[in-house]
LUMGULO-109903 format. One record per residue (C-alpha): residue number from 1; x, y, z. Coordinates in Angstrom, 3 decimals. Example, Ala and Ser with C-alpha at 12.3 -4.5 7.8 and 13.67 -1.06 7.14 Angstrom:
pos/xx/yy/zz
1/12.300/-4.500/7.800
2/13.670/-1.060/7.140
END
This chain:
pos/xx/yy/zz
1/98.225/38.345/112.872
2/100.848/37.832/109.799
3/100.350/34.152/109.700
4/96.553/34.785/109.740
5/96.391/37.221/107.239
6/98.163/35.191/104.921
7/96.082/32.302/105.342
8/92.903/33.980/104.885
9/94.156/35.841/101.630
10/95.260/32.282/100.171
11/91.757/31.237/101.401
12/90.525/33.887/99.329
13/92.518/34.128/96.112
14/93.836/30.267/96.231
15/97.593/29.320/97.163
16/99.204/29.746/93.718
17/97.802/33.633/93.948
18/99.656/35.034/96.993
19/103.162/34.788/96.895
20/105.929/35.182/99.649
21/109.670/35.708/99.907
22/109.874/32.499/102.037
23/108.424/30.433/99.194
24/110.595/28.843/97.054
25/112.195/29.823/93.948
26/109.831/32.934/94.037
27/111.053/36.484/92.439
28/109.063/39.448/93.404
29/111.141/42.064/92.047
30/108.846/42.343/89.055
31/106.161/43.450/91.467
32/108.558/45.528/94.356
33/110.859/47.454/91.622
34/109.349/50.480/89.874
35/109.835/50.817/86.073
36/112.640/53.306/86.157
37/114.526/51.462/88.471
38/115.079/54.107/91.148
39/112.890/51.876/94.326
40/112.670/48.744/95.255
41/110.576/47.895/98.247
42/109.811/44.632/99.866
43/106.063/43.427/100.163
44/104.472/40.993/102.749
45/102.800/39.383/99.656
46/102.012/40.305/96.535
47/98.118/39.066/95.708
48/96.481/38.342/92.432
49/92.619/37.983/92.798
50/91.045/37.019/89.561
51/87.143/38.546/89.975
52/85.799/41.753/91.998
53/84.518/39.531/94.808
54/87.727/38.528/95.731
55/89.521/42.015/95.169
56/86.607/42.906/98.098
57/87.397/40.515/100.626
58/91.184/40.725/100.216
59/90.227/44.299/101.411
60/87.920/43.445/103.766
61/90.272/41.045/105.320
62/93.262/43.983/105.583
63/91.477/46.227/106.836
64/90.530/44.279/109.865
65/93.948/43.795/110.837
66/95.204/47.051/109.297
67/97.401/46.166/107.130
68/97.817/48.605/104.143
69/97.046/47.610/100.194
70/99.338/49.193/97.067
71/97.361/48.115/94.196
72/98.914/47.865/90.900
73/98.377/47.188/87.735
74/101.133/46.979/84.633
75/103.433/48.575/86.881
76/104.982/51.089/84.533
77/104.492/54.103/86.373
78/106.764/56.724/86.750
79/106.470/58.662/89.796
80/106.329/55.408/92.209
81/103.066/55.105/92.761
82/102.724/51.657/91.817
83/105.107/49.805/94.496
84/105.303/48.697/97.949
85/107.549/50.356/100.825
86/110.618/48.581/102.237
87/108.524/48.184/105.560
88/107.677/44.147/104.503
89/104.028/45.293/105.611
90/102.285/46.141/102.837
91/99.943/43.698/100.286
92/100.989/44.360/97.138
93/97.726/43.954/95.072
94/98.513/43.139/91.324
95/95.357/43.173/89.088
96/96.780/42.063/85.873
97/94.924/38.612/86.244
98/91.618/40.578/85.953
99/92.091/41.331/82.125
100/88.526/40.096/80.585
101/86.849/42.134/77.990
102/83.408/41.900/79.839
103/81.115/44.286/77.286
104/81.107/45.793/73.739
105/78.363/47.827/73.411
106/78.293/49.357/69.418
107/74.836/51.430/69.256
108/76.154/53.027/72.702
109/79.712/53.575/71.733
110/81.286/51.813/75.118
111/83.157/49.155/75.682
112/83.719/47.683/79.516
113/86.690/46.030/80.317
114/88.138/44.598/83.723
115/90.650/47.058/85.381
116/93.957/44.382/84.173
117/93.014/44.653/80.841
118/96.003/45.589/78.788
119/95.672/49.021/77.100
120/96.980/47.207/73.767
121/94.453/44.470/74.165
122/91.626/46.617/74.691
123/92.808/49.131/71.528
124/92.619/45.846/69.914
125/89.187/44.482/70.580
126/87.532/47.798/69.799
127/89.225/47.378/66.417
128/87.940/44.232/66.380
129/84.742/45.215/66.740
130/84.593/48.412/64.487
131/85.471/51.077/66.428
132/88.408/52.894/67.720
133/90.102/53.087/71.216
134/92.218/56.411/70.715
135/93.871/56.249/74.047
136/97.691/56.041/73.038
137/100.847/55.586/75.188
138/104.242/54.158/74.523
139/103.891/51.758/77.399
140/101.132/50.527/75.735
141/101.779/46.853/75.549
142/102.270/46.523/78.770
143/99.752/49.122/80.639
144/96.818/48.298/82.220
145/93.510/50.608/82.007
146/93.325/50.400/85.696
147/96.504/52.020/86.030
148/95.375/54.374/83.214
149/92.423/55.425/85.221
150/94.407/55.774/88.555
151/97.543/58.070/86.453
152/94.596/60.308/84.474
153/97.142/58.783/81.520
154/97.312/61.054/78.885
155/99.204/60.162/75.529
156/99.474/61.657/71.816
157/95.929/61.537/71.252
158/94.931/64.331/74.049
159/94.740/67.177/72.075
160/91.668/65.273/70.219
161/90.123/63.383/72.336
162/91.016/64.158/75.897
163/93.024/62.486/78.734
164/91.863/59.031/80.250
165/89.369/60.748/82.362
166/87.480/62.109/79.312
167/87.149/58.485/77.721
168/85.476/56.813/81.123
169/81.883/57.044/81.161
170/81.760/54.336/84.278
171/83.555/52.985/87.046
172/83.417/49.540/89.366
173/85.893/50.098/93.046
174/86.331/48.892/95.713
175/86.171/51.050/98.314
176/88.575/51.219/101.387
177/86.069/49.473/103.723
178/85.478/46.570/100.980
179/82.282/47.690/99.575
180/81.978/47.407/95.926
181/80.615/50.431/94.099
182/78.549/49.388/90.727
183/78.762/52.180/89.034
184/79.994/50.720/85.083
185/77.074/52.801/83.280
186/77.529/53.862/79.866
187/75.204/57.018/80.439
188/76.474/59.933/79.052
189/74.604/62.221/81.236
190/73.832/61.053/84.996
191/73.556/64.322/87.382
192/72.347/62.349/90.790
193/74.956/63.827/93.103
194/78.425/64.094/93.493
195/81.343/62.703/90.375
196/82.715/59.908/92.096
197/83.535/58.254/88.968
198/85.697/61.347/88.411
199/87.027/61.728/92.008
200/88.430/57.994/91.512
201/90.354/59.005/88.121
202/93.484/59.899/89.109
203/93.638/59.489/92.692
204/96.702/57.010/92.299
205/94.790/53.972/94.106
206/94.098/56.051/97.411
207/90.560/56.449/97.269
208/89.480/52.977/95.946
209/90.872/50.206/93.805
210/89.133/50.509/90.302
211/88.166/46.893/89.314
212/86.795/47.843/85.959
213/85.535/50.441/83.600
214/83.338/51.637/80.993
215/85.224/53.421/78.138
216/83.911/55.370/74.893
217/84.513/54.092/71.403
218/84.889/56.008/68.412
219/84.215/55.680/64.550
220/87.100/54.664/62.769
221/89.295/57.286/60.921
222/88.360/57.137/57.354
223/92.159/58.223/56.268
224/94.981/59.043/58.676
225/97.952/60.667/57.442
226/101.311/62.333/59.474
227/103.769/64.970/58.675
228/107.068/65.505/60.109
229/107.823/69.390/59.715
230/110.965/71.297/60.586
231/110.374/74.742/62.384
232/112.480/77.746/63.418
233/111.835/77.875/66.870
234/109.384/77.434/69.494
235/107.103/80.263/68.712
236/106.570/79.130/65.097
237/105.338/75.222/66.862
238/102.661/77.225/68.406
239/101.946/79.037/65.804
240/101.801/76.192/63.589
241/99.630/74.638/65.659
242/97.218/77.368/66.123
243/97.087/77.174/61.875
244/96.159/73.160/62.429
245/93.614/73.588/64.790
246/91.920/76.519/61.656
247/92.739/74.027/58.897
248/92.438/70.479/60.127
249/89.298/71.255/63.226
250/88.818/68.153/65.182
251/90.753/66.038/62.635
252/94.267/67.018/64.325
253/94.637/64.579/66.528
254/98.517/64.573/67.278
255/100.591/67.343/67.829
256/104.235/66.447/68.952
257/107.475/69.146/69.546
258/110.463/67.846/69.582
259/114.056/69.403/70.466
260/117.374/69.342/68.391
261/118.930/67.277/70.805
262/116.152/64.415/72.016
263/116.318/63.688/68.176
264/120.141/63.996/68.148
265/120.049/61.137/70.756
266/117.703/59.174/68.432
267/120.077/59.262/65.585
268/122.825/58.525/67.909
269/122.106/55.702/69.784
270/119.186/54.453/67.459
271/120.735/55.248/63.552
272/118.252/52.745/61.830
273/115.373/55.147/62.446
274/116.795/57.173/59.976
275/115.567/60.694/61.800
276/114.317/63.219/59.302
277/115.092/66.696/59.224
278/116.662/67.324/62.588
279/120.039/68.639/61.690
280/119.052/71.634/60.316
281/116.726/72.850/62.542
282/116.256/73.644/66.346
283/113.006/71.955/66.886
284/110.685/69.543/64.776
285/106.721/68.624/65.245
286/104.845/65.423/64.564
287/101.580/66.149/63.209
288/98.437/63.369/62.994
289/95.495/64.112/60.905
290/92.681/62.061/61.358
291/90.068/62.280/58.311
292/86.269/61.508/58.580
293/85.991/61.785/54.433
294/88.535/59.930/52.613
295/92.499/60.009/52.038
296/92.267/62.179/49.204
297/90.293/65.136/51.452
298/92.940/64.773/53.938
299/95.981/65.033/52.173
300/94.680/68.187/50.388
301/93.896/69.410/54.028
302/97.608/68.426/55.300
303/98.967/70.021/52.349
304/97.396/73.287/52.482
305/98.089/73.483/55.843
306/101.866/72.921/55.347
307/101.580/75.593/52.599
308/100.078/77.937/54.560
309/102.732/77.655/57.509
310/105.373/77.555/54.792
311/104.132/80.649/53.435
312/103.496/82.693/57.429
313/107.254/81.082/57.998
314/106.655/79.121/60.866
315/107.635/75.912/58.719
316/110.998/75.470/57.322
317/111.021/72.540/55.547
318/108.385/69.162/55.934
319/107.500/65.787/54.899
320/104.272/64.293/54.526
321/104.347/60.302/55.087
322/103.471/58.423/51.969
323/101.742/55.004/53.672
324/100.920/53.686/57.000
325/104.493/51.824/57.000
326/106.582/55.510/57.229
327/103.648/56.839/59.468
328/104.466/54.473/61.945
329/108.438/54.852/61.437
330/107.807/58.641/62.010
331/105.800/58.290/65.039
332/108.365/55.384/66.216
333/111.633/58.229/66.169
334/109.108/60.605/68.931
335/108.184/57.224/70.930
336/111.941/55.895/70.675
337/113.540/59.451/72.239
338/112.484/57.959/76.035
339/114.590/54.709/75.279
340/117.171/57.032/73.573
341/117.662/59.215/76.794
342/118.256/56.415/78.717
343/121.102/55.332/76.331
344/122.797/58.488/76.936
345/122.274/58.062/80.725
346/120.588/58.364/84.062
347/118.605/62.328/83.524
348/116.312/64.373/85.800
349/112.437/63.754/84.119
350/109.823/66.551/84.208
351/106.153/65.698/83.302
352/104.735/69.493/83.192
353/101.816/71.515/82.248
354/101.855/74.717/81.128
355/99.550/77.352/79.168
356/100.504/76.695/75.136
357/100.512/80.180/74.748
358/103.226/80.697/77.263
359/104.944/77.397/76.747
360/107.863/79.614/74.314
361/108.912/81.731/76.720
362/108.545/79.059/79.758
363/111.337/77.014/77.619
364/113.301/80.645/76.507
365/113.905/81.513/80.250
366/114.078/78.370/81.903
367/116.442/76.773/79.889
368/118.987/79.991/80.599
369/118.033/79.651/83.649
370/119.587/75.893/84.263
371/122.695/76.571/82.030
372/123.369/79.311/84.368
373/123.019/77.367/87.567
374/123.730/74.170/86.382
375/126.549/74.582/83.495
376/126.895/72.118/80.530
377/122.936/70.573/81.190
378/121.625/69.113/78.025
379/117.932/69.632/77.904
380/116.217/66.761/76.317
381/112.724/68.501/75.720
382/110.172/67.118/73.861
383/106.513/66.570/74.378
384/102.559/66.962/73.507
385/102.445/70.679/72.605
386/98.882/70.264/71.257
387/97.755/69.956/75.102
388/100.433/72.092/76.622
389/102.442/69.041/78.196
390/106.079/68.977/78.060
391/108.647/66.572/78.938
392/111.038/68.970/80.168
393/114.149/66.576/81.109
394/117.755/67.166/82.267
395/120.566/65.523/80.346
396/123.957/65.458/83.022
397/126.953/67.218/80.986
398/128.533/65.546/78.569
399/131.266/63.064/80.014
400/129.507/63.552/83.769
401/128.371/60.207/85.994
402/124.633/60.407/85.622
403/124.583/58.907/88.999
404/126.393/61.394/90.827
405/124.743/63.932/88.081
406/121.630/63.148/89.842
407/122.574/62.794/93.413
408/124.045/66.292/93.395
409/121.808/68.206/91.208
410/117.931/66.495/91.356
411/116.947/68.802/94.112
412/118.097/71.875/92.804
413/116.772/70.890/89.110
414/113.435/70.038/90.577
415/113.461/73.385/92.480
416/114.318/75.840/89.652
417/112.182/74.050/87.320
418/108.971/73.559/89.518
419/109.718/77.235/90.643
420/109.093/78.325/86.746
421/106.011/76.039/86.314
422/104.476/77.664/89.463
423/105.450/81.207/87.777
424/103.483/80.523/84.425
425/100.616/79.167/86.031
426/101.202/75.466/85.281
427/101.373/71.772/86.883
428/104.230/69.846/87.884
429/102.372/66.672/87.032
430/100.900/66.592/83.525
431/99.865/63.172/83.198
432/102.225/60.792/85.246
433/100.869/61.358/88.433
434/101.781/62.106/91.989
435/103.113/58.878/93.099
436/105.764/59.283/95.879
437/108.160/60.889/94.130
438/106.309/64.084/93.719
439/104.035/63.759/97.070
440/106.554/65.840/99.031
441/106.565/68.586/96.571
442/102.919/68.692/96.473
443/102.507/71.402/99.204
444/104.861/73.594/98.159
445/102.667/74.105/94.737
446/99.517/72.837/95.207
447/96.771/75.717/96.123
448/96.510/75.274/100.138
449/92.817/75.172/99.748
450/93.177/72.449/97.473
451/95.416/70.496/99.162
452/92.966/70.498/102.284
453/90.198/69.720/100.454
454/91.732/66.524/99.121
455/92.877/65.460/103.066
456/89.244/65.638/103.941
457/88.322/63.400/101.197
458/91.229/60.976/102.013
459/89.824/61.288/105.572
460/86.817/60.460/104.567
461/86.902/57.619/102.253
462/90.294/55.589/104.169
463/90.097/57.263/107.361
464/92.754/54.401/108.292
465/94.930/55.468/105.574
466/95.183/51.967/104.111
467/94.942/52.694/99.990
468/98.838/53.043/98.891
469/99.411/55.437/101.625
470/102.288/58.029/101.267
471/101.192/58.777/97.060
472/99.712/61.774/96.163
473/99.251/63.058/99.726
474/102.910/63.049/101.839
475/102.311/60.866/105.275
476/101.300/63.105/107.892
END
């Protein structure tokens, strides 16, 4: 039926749109590779349809001969979610062709965009148009809001305006049979049955391939300003931010911790960025104030704020940035410590969730916990304190083979650190998803109840198990 398949799916998309490993001069690795370069798998074809209709019947046309369908869209995921198996089975289907702006809608406050759309693009044209898009990652330039949608993405704006889910007021999918649900409404309040648009956020592709989406806009800030402060320990980042969220209200819209050492890496590998502060104390926080008023109001709010910490100790020393040129340097050091990490070599990443409150003593006891078990670790930790999400990552020893740092110690990392997340009541996935690198793992955390409840709703909607099977769920 191979031959077939691939005939009707040319039919379908045109020639130039499906593309083989027996055609010539053709590359797929950018498709079958994940972004952190840990799988490569090999696809019967990797398919590009350029409208909804054709999305449909390339779905349609797999399902009648059963042939399973990893969507994908920017393909910088980081759980492998977004990539085929090494089976040579599998349609890879890349959406990045579907990238149109279809809808700005200003008295409404929406904006629908096709599911390809690059997050960067799409921050753009609500700028364009007025408004802001506050949805902020570092892979930004390269993301798709499909692949936003299907992660739950999350970002440095969360602790303002909510994770990817809380921007999408509508959804179009296709569904596993290759229906096509029209459900892009900008309605704000719709209570005719069950979420679906919700249930299709961050199911990872295995429910439905979202095709496009409805998002909210906001007004523009009337003054943003940052501040880099320099506190004494973990304890005094919380309590600093439970002083922003009294002073600054729904104006704090960033709220970044960073360790001693992710920002030692920065000035090591990246010296240019010129990192403030860091030497002298064992953690520092990025702070983003977003002012409805003027510039004036805010930075009299940012600087009684810092005052105020100063004075209650939680802040040792600060710096508030004079123009949007150091604002963006500032916020360029937290964005540059992933790229710095991987300078110092291969580590063991951890995208958690975990109460704020308890997030001090979560890092006090598990970090004795791996220098004990695991002697000389480096712990690169660093994250979005505002909304209790941590990057929580494993440096190998100093002088150690990250390979073999990672072949003999991953599993036992994973363990004792998913062990403690489960122990203070949080997630092991925060906002990059399930993929397949965290499916396995899923039952041993993951409320049993839970966990059934989302089988019967796989059952349900792919009862052939088609939609990027083997993410989220494990294969039976």
């Amino acid at each position: 039926m191979t031959p077939l398949l691939l005939d009707q799916l040319r039919h379908i998309c045109g020639p130039a749109n499906v593309l083989t490993h027996d055609a010539p001069a053709t590359d797929l690795s950018p498709w079958e590779q994940d972004w952190r370069k840990r799988v490569t798998g090999r696809a019967l074809a990797v398919v590009r349809p350029g409208n909804t209709a054709e999305v449909a019947a390339v779905v349609k046309a797999c399902a009648a001969t059963g042939t399973a369908i990893v969507p994908q869209g920017g393909n910088t995921g980081l759980v492998v979610g977004g990539v085929p198996d090494n089976s040579g089975t599998q349609i890879l289907l890349s959406l990045t062709r579907m990238n149109a702006v279809r809808a700005v809608d200003p008295a409404n406050l929406t904006i629908t965009v096709e599911a390809g759309c690059v997050l960067q693009n799409l921050q753009a044209a609500a700028e364009n148009a007025g408004f802001l898009f506050p949805l902020s990652l570092g892979a930004e330039g390269s993301c798709t809001i499909g692949g936003n949608l299907g992660t739950n993405a999350g970002g440095t704006q969360v602790v303002r305006y909510g994770n990817t889910r809380e921007l999408c007021l509508g959804l179009e999918v296709v569904t596993a049979q290759g229906d096509i649900w029209h459900g892009l409404s900008g309605l704000r309040k719709d209570n005719t049955g069950y979420d679906l648009r919700n249930l299709m956020i961050g199911s990872e592709g295995t429910l439905g391939i979202i095709t496009a989406a409805t998002m909210k806009l906001y007004p523009q800030p009337a003054a943003q300003l940052t501040a880099w402060a320099a506190v004494p320990s973990m304890e005094a980042a919380v309590q600093l931010l439970g002083l922003a969220h009294q002073r600054l209200g729904p104006g704090l819209t960033g709220f970044e911790v960073m360790g001693q050492f992710a920002l030692s890496l920065v000035d090591k590998h990246y010296p240019q960025l010129r990192v403030p502060l860091w030497q002298d104390t064992p953690w520092c926080v990025l702070l983003e104030n977003s002012d409805s008023e003027n510039e004036q109001h805010a930075r009299s709010q940012f600087e009684g704020l810092l005052e105020a910490a100063m004075d209650s100790g939680c802040v040792s020393d600060a710096v508030v940035a004079e123009n949007l040129s150091q604002a963006k340097g500032l916020w360029h050091i937290r964005e540059t410590i992933t790229l710095a990490q991987a300078q110092e070599g291969l580590n063991i990443k951890h995208d958690i969730s975990i109460p704020v409150s308890r997030i001090p003593d979560f890092v006090a006891e598990t970090d004795a916990l791996l220098a004990r078990e695991v002697p000389g670790v480096r712990m690169v930790d660093f994250g979005h304190l505002g909304d209790g999400n941590l990057h929580y990552n494993v440096q190998a020893p100093e002088g150690v083979d990250g390979k073999a740092f990672l072949r003999e110690n991953e599993d036992k990392v994973n363990t004792l650190v998913f062990d403690q997340v489960k122990r203070f009541d949080g997630s092991i996935s925060a906002e990059h998803g399930v993929g397949e690198l965290k499916a396995g793992k899923l039952p041993l955390y993951k409320d049993p109840t839970a966990l059934a409840m989302m089988r019967a709703v796989k059952q349900a909607l792919d009862p052939q198990n088609l939609l990027n099977p083997g993410r989220v769920l494990p294969l039976p």
